[in-house]
DSSP file (Angstrom, degrees, kcal/mol; ACC not computed):
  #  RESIDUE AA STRUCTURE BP1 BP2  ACC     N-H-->O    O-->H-N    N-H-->O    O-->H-N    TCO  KAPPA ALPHA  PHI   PSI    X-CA   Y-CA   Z-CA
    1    1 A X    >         0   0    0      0, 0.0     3,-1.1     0, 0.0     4,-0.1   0.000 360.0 360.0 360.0 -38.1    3.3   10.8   -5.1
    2    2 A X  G >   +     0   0    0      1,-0.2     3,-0.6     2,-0.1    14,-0.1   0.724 360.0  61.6 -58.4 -17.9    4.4    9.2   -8.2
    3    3 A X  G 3   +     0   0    0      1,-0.2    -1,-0.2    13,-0.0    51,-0.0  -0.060  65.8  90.3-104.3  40.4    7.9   10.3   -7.3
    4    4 A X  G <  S-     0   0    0     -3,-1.1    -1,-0.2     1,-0.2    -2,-0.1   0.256  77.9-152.9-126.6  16.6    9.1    8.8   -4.1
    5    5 A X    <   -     0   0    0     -3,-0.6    11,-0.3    -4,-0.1     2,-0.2   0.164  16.0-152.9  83.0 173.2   10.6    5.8   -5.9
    6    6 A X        -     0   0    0      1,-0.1    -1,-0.1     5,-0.1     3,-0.1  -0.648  29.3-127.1 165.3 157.4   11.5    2.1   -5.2
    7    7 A X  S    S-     0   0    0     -2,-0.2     2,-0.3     1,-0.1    -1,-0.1   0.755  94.9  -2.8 -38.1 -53.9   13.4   -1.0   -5.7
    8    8 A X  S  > S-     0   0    0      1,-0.0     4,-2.7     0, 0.0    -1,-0.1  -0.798  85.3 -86.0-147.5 161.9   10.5   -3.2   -6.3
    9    9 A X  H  > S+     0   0    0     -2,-0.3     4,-1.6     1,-0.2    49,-0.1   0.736 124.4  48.1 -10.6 -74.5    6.9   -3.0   -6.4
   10   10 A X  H  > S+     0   0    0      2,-0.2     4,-1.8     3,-0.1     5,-0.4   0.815 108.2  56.6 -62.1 -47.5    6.2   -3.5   -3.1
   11   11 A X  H  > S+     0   0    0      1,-0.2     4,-2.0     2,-0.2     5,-0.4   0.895 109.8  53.3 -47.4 -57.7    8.9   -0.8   -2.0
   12   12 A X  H  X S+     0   0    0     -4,-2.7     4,-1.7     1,-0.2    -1,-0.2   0.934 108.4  40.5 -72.6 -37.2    7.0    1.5   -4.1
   13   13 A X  H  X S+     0   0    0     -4,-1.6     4,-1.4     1,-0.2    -1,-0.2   0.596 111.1  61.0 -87.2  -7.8    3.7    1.1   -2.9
   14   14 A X  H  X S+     0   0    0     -4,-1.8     4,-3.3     2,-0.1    -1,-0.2   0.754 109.0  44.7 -67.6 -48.1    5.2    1.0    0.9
   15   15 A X  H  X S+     0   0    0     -4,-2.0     4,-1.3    -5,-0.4     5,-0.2   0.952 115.0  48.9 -74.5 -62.9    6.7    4.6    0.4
   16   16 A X  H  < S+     0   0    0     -4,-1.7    -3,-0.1    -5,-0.4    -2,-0.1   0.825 112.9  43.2 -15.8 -76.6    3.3    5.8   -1.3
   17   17 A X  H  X S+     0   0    0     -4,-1.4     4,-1.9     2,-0.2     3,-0.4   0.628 113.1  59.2 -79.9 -28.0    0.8    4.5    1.4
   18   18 A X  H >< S+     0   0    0     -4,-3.3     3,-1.4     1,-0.2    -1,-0.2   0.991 108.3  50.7 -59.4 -51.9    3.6    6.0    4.2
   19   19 A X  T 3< S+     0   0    0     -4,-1.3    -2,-0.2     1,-0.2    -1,-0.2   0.373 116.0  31.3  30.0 -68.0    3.0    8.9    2.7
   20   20 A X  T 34 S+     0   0    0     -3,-0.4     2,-0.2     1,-0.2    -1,-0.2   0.663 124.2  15.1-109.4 -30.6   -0.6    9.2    2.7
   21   21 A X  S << S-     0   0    0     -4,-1.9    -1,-0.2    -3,-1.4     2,-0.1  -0.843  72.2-101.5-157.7 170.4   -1.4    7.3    5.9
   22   22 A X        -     0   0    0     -2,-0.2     4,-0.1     1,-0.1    -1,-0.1  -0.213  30.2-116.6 -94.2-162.0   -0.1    6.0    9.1
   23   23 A X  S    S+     0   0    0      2,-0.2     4,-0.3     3,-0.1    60,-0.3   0.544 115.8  53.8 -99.5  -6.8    0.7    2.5   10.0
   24   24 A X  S >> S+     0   0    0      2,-0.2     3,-3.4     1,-0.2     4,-0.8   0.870 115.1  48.5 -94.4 -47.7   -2.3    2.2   13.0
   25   25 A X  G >4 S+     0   0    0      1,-0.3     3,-1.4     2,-0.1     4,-0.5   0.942 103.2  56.9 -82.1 -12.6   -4.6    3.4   10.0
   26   26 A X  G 34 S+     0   0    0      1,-0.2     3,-0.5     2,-0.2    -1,-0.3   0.749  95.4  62.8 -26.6 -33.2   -3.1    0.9    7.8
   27   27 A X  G <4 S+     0   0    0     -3,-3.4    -1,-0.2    -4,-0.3    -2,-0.1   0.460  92.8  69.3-112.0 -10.3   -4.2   -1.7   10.4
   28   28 A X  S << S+     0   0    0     -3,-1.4    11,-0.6    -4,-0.8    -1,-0.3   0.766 100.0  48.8 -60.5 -31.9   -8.0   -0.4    9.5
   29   29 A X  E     -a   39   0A   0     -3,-0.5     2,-0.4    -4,-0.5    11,-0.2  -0.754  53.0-170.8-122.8 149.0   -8.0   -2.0    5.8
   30   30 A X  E >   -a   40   0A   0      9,-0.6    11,-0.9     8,-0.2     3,-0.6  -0.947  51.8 -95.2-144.0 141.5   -7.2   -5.3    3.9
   31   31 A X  T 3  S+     0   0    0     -2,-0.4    11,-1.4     1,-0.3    42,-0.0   0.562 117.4  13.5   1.4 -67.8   -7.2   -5.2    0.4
   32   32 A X  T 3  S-     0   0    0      8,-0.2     8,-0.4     9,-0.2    -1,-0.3   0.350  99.9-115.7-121.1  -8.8  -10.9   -6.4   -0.4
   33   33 A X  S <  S+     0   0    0     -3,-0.6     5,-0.5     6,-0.3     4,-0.3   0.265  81.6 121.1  96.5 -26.0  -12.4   -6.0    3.4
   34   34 A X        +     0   0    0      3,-0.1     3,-0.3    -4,-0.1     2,-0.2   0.861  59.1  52.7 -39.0 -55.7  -12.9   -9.8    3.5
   35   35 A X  S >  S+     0   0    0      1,-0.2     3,-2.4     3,-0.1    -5,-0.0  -0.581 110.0   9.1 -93.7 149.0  -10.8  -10.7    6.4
   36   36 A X  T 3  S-     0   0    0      1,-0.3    -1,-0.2    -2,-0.2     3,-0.1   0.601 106.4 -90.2  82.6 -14.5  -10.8   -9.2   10.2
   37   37 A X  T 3  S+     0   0    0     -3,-0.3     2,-0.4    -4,-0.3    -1,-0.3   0.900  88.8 144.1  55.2  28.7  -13.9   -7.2    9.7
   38   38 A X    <   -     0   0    0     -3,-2.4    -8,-0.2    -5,-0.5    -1,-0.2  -0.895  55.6 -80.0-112.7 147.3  -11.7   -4.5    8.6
   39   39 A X  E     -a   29   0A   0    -11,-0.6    -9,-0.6    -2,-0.4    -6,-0.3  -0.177  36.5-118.8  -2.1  82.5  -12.4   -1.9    5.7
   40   40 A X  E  >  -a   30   0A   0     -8,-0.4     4,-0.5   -11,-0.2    -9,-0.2  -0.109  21.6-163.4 -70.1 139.5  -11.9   -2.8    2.1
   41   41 A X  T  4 S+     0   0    0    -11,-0.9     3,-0.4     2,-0.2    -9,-0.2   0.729  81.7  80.9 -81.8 -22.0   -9.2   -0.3    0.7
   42   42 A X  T  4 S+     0   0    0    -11,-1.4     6,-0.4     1,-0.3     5,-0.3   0.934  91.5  50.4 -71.0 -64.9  -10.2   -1.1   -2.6
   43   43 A X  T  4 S+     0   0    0      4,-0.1    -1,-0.3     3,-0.1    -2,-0.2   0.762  91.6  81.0 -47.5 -36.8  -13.2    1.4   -2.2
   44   44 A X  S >X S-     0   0    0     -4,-0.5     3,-2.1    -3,-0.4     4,-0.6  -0.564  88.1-110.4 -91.4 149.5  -11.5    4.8   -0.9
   45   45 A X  H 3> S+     0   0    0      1,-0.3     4,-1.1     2,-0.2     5,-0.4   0.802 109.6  74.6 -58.8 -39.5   -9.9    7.1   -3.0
   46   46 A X  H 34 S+     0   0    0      2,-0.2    -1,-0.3     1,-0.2    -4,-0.1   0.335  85.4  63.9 -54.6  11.4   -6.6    6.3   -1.7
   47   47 A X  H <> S+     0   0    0     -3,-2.1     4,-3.9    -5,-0.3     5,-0.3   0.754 108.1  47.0 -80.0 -53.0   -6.5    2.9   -3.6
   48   48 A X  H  X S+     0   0    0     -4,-0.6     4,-2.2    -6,-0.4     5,-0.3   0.905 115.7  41.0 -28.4 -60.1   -6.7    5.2   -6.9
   49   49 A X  H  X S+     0   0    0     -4,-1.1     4,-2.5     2,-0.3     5,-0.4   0.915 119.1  44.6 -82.9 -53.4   -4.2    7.4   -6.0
   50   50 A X  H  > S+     0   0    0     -5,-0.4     4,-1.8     1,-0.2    -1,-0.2   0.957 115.6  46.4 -61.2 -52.2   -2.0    4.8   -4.6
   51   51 A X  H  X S+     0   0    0     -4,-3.9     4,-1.0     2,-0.2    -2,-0.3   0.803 119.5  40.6 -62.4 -40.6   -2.6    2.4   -7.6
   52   52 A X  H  X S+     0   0    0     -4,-2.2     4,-1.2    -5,-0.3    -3,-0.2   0.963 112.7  61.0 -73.9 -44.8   -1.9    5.6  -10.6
   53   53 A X  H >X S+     0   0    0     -4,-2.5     4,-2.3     1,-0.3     3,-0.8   0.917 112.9  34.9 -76.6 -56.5    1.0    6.8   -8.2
   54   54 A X  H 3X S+     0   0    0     -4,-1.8     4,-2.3    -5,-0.4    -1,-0.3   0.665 111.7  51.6 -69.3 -16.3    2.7    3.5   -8.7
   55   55 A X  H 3< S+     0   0    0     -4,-1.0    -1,-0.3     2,-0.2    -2,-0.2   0.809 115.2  53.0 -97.4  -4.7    2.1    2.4  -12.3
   56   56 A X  H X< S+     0   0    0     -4,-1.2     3,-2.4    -3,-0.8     4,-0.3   0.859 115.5  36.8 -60.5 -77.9    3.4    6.0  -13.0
   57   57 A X  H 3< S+     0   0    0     -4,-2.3    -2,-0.2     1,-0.2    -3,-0.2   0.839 120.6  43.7 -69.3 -13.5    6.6    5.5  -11.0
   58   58 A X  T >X>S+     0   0    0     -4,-2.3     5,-0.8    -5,-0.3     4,-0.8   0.081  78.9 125.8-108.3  54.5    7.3    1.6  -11.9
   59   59 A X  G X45S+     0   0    0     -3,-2.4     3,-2.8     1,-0.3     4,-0.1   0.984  78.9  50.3 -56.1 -56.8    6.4    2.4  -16.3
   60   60 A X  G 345S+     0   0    0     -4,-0.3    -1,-0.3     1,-0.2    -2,-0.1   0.709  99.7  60.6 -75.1  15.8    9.7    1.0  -17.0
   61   61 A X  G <45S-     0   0    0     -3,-0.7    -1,-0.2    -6,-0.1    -2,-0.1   0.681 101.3-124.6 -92.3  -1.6    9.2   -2.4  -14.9
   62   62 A X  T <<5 -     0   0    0     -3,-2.8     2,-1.0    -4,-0.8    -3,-0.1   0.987  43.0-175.7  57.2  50.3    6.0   -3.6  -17.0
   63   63 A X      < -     0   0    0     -5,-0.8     5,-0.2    -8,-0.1    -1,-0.2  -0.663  14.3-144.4 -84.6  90.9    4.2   -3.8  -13.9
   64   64 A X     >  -     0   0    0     -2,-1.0     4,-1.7     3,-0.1     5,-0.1   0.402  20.7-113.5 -32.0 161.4    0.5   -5.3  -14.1
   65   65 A X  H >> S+     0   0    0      1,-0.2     3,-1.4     2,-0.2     4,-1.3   0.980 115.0  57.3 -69.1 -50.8   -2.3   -4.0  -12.0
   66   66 A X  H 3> S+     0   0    0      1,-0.3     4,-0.5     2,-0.2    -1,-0.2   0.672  96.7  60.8 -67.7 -16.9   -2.7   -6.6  -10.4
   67   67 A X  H 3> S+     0   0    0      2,-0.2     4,-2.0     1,-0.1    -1,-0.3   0.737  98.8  63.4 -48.4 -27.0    0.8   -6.6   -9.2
   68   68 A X  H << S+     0   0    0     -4,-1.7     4,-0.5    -3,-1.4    -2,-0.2   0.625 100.9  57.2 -79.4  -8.8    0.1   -3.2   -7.6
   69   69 A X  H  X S+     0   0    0     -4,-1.3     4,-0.5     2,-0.2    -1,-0.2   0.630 101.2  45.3-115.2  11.1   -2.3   -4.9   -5.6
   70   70 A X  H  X S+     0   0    0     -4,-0.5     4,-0.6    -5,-0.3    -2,-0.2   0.834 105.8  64.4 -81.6 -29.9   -0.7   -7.1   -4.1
   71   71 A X  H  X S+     0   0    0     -4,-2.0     4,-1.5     1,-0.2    -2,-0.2   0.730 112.4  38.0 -13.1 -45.2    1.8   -4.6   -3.5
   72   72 A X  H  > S+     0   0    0     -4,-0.5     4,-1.3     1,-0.2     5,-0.4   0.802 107.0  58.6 -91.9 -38.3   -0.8   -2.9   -1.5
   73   73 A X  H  < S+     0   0    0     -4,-0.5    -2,-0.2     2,-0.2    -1,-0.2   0.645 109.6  48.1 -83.8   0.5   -2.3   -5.7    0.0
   74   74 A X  H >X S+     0   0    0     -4,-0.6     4,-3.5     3,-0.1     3,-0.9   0.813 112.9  50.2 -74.9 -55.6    1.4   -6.5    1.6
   75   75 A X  H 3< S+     0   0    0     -4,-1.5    -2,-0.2     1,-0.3    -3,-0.1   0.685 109.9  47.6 -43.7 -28.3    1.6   -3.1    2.6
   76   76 A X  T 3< S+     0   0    0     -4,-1.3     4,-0.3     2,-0.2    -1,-0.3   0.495 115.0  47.7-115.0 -29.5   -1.8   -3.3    4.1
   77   77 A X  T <4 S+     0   0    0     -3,-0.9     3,-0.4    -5,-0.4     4,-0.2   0.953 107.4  48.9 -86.0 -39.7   -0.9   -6.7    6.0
   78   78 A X  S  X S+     0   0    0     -4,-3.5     4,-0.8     1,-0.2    -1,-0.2   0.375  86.3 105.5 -82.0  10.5    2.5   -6.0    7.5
   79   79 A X  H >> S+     0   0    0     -5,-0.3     4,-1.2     1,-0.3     3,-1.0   0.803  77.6  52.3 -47.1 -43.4    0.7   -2.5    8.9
   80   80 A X  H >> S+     0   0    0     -3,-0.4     3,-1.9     1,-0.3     4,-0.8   0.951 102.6  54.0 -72.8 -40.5    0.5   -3.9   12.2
   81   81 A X  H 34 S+     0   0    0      1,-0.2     3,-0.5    -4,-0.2    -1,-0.3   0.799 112.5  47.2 -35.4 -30.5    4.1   -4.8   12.4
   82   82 A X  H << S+     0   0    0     -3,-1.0    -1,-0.2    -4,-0.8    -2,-0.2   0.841 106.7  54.8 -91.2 -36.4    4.9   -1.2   11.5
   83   83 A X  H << S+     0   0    0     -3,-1.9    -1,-0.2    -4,-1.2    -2,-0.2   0.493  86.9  98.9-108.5   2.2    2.5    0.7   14.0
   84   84 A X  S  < S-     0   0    0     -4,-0.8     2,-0.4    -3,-0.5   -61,-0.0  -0.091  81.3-112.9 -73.6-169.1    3.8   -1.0   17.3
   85   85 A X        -     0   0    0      1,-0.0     2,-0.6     0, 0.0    -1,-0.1  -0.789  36.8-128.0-106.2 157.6    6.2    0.6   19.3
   86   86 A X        -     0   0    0     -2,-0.4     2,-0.3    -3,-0.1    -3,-0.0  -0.756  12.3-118.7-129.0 165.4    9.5   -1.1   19.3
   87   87 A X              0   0    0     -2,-0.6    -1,-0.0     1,-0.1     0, 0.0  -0.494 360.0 360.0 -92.2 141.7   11.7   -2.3   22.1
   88   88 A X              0   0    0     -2,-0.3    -1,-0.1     0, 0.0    -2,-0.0   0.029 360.0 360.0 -64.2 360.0   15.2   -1.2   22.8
């Protein structure tokens, strides 16, 4: 996982989480669970994996943790945008 790159932060942890998951289950989880009644991501093992996979692939950007989750918690937010169908 750690090798599918980015621009930016966010970029990387967008490529990760396609990766691993779709966009309609994306639309299950927010960050901490808090909002929506939906799932905290924070808890399932694919916050780990997503969080290691990125502070491996941005080492040289000096990215905190806690930028990699907001990274994820973008990723997590625009899901819905991503899992509609779109018009032609």
């Amino acid at each position: 996982m750690s090798l599918v790159g980015g621009h930016n932060i966010n970029d990387i942890c967008r490529r990760i989480m396609r990766h691993l998951m779709s966009p309609t289950i994306m639309c299950l989880f927010s960050l901490t669970g808090r909002k929506g009644g939906k799932r905290p991501f924070k808890e399932t093992i694919f916050f780990s994996v997503v969080k290691d996979s990125a502070r491996i692939s941005s080492k040289h950007l000096g990215i905190s943790d806690r930028d990699i989750e907001i990274g994820i918690s973008e990723v997590l937010k625009h899901a819905k945008d991503r899992s509609l169908p779109r018009l032609r």
